[in-house]
One Martini backbone bead per residue (centre of mass of N, CA, C, O) as a GRO file, in nm:
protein
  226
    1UNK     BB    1  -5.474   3.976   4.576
    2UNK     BB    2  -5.301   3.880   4.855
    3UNK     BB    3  -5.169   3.586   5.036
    4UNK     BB    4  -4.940   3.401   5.258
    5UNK     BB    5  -4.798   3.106   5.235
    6UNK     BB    6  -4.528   3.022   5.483
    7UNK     BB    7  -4.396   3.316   5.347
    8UNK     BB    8  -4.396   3.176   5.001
    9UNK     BB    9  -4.692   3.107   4.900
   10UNK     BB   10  -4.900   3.243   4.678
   11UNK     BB   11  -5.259   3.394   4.694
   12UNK     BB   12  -5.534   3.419   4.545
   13UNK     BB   13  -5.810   3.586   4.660
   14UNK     BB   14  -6.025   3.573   4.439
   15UNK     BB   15  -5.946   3.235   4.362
   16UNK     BB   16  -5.795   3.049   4.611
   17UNK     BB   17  -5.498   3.039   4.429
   18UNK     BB   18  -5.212   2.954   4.361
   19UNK     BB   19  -4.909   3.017   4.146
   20UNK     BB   20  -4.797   2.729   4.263
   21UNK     BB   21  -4.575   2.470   4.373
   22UNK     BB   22  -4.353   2.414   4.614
   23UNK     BB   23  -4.317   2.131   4.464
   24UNK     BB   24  -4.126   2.178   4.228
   25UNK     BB   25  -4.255   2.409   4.014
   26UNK     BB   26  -3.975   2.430   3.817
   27UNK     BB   27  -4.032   2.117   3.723
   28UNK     BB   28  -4.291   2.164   3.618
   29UNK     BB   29  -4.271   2.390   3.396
   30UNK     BB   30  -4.101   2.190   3.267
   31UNK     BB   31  -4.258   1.955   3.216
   32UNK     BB   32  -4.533   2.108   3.083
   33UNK     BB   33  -4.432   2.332   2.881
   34UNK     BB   34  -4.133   2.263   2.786
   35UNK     BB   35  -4.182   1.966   2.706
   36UNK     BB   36  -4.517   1.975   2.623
   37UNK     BB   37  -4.362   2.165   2.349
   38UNK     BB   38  -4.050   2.074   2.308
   39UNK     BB   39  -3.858   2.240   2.512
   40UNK     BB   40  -3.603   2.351   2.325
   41UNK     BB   41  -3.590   2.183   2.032
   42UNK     BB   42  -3.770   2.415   1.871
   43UNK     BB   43  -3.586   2.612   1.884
   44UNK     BB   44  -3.574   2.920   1.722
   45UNK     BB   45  -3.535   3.217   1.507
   46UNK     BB   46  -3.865   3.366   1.626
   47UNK     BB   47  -4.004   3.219   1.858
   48UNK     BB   48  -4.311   3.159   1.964
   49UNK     BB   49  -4.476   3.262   2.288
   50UNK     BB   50  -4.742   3.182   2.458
   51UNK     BB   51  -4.960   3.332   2.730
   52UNK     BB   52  -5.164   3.218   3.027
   53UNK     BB   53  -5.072   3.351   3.304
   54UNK     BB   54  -4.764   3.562   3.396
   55UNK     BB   55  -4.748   3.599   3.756
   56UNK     BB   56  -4.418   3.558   3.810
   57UNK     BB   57  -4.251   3.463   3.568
   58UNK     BB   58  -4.158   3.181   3.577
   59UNK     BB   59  -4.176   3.048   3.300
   60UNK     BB   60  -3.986   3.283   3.165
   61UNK     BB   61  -3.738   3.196   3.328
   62UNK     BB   62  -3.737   2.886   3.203
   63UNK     BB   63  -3.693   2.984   2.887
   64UNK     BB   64  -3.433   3.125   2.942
   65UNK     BB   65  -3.256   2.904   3.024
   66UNK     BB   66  -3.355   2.721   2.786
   67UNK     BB   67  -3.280   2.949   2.551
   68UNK     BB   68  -3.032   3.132   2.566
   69UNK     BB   69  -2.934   3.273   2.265
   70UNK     BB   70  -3.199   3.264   2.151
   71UNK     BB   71  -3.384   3.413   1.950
   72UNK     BB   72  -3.697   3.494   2.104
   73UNK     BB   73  -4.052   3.529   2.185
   74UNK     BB   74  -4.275   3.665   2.457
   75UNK     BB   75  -4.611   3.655   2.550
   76UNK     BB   76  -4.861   3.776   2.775
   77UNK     BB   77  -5.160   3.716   2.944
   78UNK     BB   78  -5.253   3.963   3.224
   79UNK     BB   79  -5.479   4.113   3.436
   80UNK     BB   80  -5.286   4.090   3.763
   81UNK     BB   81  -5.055   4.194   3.840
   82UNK     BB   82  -4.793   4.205   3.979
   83UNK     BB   83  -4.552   4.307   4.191
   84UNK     BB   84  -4.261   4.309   4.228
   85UNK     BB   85  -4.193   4.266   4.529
   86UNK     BB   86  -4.353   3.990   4.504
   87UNK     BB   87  -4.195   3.843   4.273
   88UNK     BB   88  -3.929   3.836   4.412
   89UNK     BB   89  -4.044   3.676   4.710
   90UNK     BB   90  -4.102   3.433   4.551
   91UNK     BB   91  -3.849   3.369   4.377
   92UNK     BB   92  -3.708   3.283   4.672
   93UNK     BB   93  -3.795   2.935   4.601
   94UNK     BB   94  -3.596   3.011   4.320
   95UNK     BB   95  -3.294   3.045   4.261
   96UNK     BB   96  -3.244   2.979   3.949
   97UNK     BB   97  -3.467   3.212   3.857
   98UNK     BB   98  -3.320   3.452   4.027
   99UNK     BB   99  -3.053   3.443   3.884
  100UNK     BB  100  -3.218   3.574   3.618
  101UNK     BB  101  -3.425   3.805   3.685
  102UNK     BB  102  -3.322   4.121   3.739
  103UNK     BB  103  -3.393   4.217   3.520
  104UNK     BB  104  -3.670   4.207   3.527
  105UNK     BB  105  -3.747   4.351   3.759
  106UNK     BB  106  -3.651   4.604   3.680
  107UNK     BB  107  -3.840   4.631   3.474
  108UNK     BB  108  -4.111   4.631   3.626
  109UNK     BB  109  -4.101   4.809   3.844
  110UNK     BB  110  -4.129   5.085   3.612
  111UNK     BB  111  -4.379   4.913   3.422
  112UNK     BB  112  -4.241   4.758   3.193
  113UNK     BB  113  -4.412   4.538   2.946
  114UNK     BB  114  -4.164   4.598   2.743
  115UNK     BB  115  -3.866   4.395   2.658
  116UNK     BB  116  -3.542   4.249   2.747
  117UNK     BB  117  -3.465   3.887   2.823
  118UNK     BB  118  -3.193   3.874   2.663
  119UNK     BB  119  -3.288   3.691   2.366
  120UNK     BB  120  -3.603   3.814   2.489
  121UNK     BB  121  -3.868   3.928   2.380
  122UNK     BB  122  -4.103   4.101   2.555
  123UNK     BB  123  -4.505   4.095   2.601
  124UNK     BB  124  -4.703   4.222   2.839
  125UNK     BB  125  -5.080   4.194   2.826
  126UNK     BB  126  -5.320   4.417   2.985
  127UNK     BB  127  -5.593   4.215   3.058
  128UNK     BB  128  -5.878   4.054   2.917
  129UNK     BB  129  -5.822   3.806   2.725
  130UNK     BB  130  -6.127   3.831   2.598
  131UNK     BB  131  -5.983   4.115   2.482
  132UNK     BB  132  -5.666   4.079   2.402
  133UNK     BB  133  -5.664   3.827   2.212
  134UNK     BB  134  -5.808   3.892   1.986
  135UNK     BB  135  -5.634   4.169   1.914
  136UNK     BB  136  -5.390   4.007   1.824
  137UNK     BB  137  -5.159   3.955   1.561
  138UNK     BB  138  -5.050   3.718   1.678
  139UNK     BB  139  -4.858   3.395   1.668
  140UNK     BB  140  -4.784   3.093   1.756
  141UNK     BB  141  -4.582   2.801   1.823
  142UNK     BB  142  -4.660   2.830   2.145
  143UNK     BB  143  -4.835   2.719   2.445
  144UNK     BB  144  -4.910   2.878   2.777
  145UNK     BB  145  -5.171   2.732   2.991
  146UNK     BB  146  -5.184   2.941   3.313
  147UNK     BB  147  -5.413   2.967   3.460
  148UNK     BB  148  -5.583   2.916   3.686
  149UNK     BB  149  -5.809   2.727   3.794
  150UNK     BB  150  -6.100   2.590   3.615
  151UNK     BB  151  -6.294   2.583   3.888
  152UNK     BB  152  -6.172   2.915   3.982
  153UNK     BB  153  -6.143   3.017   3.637
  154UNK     BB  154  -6.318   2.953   3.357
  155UNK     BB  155  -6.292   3.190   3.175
  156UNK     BB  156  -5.981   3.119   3.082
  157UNK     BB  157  -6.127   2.812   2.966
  158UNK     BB  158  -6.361   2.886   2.747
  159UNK     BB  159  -6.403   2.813   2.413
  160UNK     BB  160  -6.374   3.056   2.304
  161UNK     BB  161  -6.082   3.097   2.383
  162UNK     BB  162  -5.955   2.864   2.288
  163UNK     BB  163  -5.989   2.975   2.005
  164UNK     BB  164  -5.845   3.169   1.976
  165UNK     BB  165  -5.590   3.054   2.024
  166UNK     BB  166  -5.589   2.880   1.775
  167UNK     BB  167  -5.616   3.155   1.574
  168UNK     BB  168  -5.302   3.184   1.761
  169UNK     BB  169  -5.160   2.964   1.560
  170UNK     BB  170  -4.953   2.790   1.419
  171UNK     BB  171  -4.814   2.582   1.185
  172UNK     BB  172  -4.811   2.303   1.411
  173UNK     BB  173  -4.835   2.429   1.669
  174UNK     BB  174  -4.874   2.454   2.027
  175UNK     BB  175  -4.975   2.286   2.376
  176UNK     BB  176  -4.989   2.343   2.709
  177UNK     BB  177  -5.064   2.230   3.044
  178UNK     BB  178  -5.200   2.086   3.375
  179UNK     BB  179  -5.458   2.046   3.241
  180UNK     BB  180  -5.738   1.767   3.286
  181UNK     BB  181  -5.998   1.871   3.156
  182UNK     BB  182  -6.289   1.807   2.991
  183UNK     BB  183  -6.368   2.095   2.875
  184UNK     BB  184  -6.097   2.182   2.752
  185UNK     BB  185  -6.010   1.945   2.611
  186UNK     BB  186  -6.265   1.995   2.417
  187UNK     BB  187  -6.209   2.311   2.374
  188UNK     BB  188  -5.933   2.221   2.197
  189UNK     BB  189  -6.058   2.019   1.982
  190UNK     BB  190  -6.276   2.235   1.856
  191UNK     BB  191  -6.041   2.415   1.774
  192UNK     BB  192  -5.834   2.230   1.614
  193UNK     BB  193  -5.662   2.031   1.824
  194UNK     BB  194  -5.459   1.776   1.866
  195UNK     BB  195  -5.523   1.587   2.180
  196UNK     BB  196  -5.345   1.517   2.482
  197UNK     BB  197  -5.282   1.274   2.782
  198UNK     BB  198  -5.092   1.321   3.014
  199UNK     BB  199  -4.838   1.291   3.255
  200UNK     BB  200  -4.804   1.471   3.485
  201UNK     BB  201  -4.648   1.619   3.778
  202UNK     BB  202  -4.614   1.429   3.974
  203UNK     BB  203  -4.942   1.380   4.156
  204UNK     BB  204  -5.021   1.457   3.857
  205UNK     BB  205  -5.160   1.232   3.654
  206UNK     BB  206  -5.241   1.527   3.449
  207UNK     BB  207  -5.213   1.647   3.118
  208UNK     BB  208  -5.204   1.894   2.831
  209UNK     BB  209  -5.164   1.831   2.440
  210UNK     BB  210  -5.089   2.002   2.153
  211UNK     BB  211  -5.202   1.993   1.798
  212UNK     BB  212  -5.168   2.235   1.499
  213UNK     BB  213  -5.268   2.180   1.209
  214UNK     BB  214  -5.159   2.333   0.958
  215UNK     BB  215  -5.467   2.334   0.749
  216UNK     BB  216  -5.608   2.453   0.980
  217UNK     BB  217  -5.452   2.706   1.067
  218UNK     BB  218  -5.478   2.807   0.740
  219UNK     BB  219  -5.801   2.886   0.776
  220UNK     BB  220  -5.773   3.062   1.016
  221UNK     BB  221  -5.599   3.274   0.865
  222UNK     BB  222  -5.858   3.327   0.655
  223UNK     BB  223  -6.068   3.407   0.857
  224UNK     BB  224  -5.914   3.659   1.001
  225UNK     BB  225  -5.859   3.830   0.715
  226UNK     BB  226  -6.185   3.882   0.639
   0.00000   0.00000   0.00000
């Protein structure tokens, strides 16, 4: 369920949260997601991302964009997906973005939750993270974080699934969030990411970063296989 603020900024009304900040979103998303993993410089052809929280699709165009003809996979998991229309309607506060969605939008329309974006093959998985992300058998070289705020929708960030991330993030792998709540860093240093606190974008003072060491990885994919 939506409801719009100013016109322009959606707000999920089950959790009380916006889905972006009309405050530069879109150099948000690249500030924490794309800088906070390192990239456009880690793409590379085959670079998998993945992401929770796959709401109007902001993210996936600031990657189309970022990474031009790399080709790279991108998963993302969203229980409540938007309308296309909704999207559309969204996505007019980013012209930049809005200039690359046209496949995606035409995709979306259809039902099509696999498809092909540029040269990102794209595959949003419908359900509740905490079943859809354990059963899922791809590994990330990055994760974007981006759930609902953790004080209005804790589910997405409760430390098994962090744990899960973990056990789904290649050697070396990252992750980024916008969020720098305590519960949140600490379940994703327990489930063995080196975390960081960076400078958030703009008036936010924080957000967090982290590194899969190798050595973690590989025992997460030997417990993984038994």
């Amino acid at each position: 369920m939506l409801e719009w603020r100013d016109g322009a900024l959606p707000i999920s009304t089950q959790f009380d949260d916006p889905y972006f900040s009309l405050a530069n979103g879109l150099e948000e998303t690249r500030h924490v997601f794309l800088a906070g993993n390192g990239l456009p410089a880690r793409l590379r052809p085959g670079f998998h991302i993945a992401e929770l929280g796959f709401g109007t699709g902001l993210n996936l165009l600031a990657t189309r964009i970022a990474a031009g003809d790399i080709p790279i996979r991108y998963t993302s998991f969203e229980a409540f997906p938007m309308a296309a229309a909704d999207i559309a309607r969204a996505l007019q506060a980013f012209p930049e973005a809005g200039a690359v969605a046209g496949d995606f939008l035409a995709h979306w329309a259809t039902g099509a939750r696999q498809f092909q974006l540029g040269a990102i093959l794209v595959e949003v998985i419908i359900g509740d993270a905490r079943t859809t992300l354990p059963a899922w058998q791809g590994r990330a070289d990055a994760w974007y974080l981006d759930g609902f705020s953790p004080a209005k929708n804790p589910e997405l960030w409760n430390a098994a699934l962090m744990d899960q991330v973990a056990r789904h993030t290649a050697p070396g792998g990252t992750f980024a969030t916008y969020t720098a709540a305590g519960f949140v860093r600490r379940g994703l240093q327990a489930a063995g990411f080196a975390v960081e606190r960076r400078k958030g974008h703009g008036h936010k003072r924080h957000m967090a970063t982290g590194e899969m060491p190798a050595k973690m990885s590989e025992k997460m994919s030997e417990n993984l296989s038994e």
